[in-house]
C-alpha positions in Angstrom: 118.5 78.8 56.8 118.6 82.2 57.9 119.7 86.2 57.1 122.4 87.9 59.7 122.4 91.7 60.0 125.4 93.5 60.2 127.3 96.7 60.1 125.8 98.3 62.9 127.7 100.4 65.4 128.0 103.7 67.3 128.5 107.2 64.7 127.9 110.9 65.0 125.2 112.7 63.4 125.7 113.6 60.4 128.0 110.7 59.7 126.9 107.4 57.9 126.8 103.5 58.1 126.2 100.6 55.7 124.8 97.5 57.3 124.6 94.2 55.4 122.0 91.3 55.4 123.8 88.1 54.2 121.1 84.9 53.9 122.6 81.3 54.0 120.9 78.3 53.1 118.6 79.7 50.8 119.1 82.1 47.2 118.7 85.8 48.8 118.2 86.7 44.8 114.5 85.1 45.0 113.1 87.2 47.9 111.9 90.5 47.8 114.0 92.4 51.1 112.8 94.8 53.4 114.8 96.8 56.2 112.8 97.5 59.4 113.9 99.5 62.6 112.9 99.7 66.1 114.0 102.7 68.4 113.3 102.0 72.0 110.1 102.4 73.2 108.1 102.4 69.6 107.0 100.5 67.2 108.6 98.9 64.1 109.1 101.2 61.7 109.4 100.0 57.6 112.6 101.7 56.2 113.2 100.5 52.3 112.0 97.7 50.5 113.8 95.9 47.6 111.6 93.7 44.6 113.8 90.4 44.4 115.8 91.9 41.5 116.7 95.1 42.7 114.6 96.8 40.1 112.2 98.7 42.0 112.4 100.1 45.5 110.4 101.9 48.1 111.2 104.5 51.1 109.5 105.5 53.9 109.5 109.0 54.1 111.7 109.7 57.3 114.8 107.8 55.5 114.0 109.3 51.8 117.3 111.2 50.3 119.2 109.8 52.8 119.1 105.8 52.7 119.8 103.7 49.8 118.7 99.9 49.4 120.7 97.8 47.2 121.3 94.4 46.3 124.3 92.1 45.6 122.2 88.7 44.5 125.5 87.0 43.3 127.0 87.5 47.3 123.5 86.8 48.6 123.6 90.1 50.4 121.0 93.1 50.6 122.7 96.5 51.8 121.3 99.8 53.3 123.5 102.1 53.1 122.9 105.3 55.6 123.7 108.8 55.2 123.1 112.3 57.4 122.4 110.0 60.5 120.2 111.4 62.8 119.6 110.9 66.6 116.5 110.1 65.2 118.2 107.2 63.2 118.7 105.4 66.2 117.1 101.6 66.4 117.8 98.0 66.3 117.9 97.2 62.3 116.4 93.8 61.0 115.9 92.7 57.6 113.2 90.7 56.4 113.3 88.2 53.2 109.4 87.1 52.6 108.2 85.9 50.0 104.1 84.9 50.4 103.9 83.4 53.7 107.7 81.9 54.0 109.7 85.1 56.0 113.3 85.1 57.1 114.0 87.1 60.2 117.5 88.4 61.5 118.7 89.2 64.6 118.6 92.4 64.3 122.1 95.3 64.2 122.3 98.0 66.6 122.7 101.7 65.0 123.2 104.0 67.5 123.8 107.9 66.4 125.0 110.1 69.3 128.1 113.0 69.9 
């Protein structure tokens, strides 16, 4: 059982990435999914939430605009797709599937948004 980040990389500001979380061993489509980030030094940071179905979503202000969460509960898979990087953009990216007090943790991808 577990969820695996990915899509992560090195891009220039301005530019854009779309990272995956895939779960195995459990249905994805029964979890409400949240993106966190971590830049270096700080705190983690809640970046978009996802209800179970997709139907309602939340942003924190910094990503608003720019970030989309979506879901693909037939492939198991939640996205985040990023646009207008920033410098500021820069963090490790996990997702979290909880629902009550069973969580699912990743490993985390590495965005990294630099000239």
């Amino acid at each position: 059982v577990q969820v695996v980040e990915s899509g992560g990389g090195l891009v220039q500001p301005g530019g854009s990435l779309r990272l995956s979380c895939v779960a195995s061993g459990f249905r994805l489509s029964t979890y409400p999914v949240t993106w966190y980030r971590q830049a270096p030094g700080k705190g983690r940071e809640l970046v978009a939430i996802s209800t179970s179905t997709g139907g309602s979503t939340y942003y924190a202000d910094s990503v608003k605009g720019r970030f989309t969460i979506s879901r693909d509960n037939a492939k198991n898979n939640v996205y985040l797709q990023m646009n207008s990087l920033t410098p500021e953009d820069t963090a490790v990216y996990y997702c979290e599937a909880r629902s009550g007090s069973v969580a699912y943790w990743g490993q985390g991808t590495q965005v990294t948004v630099s000239s």
